[in-house]
TIFI-802751 format. One record per residue (C-alpha): x, y, z; residue number from 1; residue in one letter. Coordinates in Angstrom, 2 decimals. Last residue first. Layout:
<recs>
X|Y|Z|NUM|A
...
</recs>
This chain:
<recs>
96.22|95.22|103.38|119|X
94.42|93.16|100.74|118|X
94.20|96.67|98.50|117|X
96.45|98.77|97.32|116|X
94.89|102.09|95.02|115|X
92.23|102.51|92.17|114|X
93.81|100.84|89.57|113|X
95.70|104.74|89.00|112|X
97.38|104.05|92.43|111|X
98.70|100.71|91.92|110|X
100.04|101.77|88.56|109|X
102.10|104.53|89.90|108|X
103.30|102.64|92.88|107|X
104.29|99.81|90.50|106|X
105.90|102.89|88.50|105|X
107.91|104.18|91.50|104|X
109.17|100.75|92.26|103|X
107.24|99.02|95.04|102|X
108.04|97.73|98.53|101|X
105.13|100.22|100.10|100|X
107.90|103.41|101.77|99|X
109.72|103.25|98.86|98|X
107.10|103.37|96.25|97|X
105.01|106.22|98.06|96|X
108.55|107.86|98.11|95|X
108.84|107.82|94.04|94|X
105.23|108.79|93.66|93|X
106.09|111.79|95.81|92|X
108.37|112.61|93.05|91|X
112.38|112.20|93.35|90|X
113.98|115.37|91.24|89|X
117.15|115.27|94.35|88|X
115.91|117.93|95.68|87|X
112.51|116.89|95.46|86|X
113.07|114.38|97.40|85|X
114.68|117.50|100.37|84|X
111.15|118.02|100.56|83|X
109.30|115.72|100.43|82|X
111.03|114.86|103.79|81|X
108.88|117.87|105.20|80|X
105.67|116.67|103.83|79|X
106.47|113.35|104.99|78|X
107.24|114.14|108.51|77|X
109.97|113.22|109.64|76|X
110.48|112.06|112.98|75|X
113.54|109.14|113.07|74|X
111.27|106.09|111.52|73|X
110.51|108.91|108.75|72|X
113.95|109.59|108.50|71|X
114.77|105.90|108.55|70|X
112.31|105.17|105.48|69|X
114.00|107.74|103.31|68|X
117.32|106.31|104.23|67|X
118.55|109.27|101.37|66|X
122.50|108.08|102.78|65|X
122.84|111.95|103.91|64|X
119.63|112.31|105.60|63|X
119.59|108.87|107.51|62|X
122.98|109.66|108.45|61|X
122.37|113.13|109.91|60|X
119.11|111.72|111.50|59|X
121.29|108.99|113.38|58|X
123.85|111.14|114.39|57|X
121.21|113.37|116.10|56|X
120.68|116.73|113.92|55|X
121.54|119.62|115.81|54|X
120.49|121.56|112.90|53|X
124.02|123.52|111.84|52|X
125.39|120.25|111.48|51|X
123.36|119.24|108.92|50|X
124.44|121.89|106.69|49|X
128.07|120.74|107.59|48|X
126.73|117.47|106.28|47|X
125.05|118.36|102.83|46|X
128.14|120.39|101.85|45|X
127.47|123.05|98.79|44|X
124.11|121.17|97.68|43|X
123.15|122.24|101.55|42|X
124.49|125.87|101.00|41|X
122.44|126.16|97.40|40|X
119.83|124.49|98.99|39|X
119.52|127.23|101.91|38|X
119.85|130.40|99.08|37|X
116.72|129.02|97.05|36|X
114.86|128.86|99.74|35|X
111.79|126.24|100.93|34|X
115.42|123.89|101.82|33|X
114.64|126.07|105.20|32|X
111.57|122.77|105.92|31|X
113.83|120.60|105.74|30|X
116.26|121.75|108.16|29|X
113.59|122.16|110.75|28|X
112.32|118.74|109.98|27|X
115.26|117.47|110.87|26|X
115.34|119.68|114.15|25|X
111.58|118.72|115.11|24|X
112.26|115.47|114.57|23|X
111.35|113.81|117.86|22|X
109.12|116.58|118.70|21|X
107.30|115.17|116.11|20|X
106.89|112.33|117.18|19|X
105.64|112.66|120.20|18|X
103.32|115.07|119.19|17|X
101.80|112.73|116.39|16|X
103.54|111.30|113.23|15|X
101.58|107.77|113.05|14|X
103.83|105.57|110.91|13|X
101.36|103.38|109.19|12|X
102.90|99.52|108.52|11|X
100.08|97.97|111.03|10|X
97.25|100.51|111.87|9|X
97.29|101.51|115.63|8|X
95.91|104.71|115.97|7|X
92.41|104.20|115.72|6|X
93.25|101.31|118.37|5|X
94.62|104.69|120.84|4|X
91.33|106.18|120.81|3|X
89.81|103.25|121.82|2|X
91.47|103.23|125.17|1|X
</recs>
């Protein structure tokens, strides 16, 4: 079983095949925000866009609210949920701040000291 310890690292969402199949349709819809067209229809009405992706209840809220932490929790994968950030002009700096308790600058300054540390 020691391949499963490497796994296990308190705080770190592991997005494996499990997971993923778990958001597979979330990350589906992130991935078509890629065109110009497909945010257009999204910015038009986020949840009918939704909608068209199966997404479970859950997902759809977590997407519309920005619960950037539940659609992780719910199968997204970062570089998907980047994504729809971006959208909204967040940086990645913004969601490494969410997802570690920190504002987007803390995160910022954290990183250029050289990163967290103690945990």
């Amino acid at each position: 079983m020691a391949a499963e310890s490497r796994f296990d690292v308190a705080g770190t969402p592991v997005f494996d095949g499990q997971t993923s199949r778990r958001g597979f349709r979330m990350n589906k819809l992130f991935m078509s925000l890629r065109f110009a067209e497909n945010r257009e229809r999204f910015g038009a009405d986020e949840g009918a866009y939704c909608d068209q992706f199966g997404l479970t209840p859950e997902q759809r809220t977590a997407v519309l609210d920005r619960d950037w932490q539940a659609m992780i929790d719910l199968g997204g994968s970062i570089f998907y949920v980047y994504k729809l950030a971006m959208m909204d002009g967040r940086s990645m700096q913004y969601l490494g701040g969410v997802f570690t308790g920190m504002t987007e600058e803390e995160f910022v300054a954290a990183m250029r000291a050289g990163g967290r540390s103690g945990g």
